[in-house]
C-alpha positions in Angstrom: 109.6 61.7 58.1 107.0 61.3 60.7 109.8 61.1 63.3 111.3 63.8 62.4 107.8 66.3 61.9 107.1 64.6 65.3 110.8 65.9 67.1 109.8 69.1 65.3 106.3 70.0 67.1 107.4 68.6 70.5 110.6 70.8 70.4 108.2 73.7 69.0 106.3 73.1 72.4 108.8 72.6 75.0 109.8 75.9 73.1 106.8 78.2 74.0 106.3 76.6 76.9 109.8 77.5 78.3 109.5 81.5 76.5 105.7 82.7 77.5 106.6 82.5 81.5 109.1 84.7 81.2 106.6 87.4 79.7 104.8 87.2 83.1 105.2 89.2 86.1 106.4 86.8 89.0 102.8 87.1 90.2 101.0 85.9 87.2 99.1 87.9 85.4 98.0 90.9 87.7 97.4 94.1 87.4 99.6 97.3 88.0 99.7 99.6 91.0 98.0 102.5 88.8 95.1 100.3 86.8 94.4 99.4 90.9 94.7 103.0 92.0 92.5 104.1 89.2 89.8 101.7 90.0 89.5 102.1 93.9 88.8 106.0 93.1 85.5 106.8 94.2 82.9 109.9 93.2 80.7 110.7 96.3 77.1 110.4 95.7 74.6 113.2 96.3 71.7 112.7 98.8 68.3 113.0 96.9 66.5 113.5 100.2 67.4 114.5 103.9 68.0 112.0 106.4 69.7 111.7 109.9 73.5 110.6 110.3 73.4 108.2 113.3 76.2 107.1 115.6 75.7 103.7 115.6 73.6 100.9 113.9 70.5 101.1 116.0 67.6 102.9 115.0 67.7 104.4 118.6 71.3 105.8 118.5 72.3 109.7 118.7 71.6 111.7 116.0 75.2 113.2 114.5 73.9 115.8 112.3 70.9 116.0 109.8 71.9 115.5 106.2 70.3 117.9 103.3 69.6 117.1 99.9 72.4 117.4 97.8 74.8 116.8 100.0 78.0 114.8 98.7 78.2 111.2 100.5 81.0 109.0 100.3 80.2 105.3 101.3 82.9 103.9 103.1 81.7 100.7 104.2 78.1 98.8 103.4 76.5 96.2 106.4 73.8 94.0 107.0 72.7 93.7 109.9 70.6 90.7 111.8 67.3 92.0 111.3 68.3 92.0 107.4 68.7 95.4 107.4 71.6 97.2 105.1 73.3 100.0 106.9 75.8 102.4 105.4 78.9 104.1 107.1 79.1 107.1 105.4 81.1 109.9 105.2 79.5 113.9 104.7 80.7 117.4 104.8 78.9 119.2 107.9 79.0 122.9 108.1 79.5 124.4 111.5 79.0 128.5 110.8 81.4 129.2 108.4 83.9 126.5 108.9 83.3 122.6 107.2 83.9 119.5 109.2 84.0 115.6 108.1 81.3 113.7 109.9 81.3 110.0 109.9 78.3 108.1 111.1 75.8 105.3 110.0 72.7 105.4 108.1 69.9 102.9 107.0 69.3 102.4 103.2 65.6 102.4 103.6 65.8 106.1 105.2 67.6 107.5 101.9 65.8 105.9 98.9 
């Protein structure tokens, strides 16, 4: 009897060890292209105060345009620089009379909190 209750767990098992793989994607367990798509969507933030869009990471670079208050901001890209400074690359909505442009440029996180 124990030989046989024995043959009967090991085969149960080999079994479910042989089935659940195949319920896998070939990638393991990863997430769809959608569930990615729906997390990589990002709502632009709105500047609480006005600060200046640089061109560069330097507090000594070119002004781009002045930024007002309530301005939508989309961060693209977040870095530290050597003097332990966090810079943003931002993106902003500049209006030139009556038409609206994309300006990209660089800001310092201290200059907008």
């Amino acid at each position: 009897m124990n030989l046989l209750s024995t043959f009967i767990v090991w085969t149960w098992l080999l079994g479910i060890a042989l089935v659940v793989p195949t319920a896998l994607p070939a990638g393991g367990a990863q997430k769809s292209i959608v569930q990615q798509r729906k997390d990589n969507i990002t709502v632009p933030l709105i500047a609480i105060k006005e600060f200046n869009l640089l061109s560069s990471v330097s507090n000594n670079s070119a002004i781009l345009t002045r930024v007002k208050a309530g301005t939508p901001v989309n961060i693209i890209k977040v870095w530290d620089s050597t003097d332990s400074e966090k810079w943003l690359l931002v993106n902003v909505i500049s209006q030139d009379l009556y038409q609206l442009f994309y300006k990209k440029g660089w800001v310092k996180i201290t200059d907008i909190l």
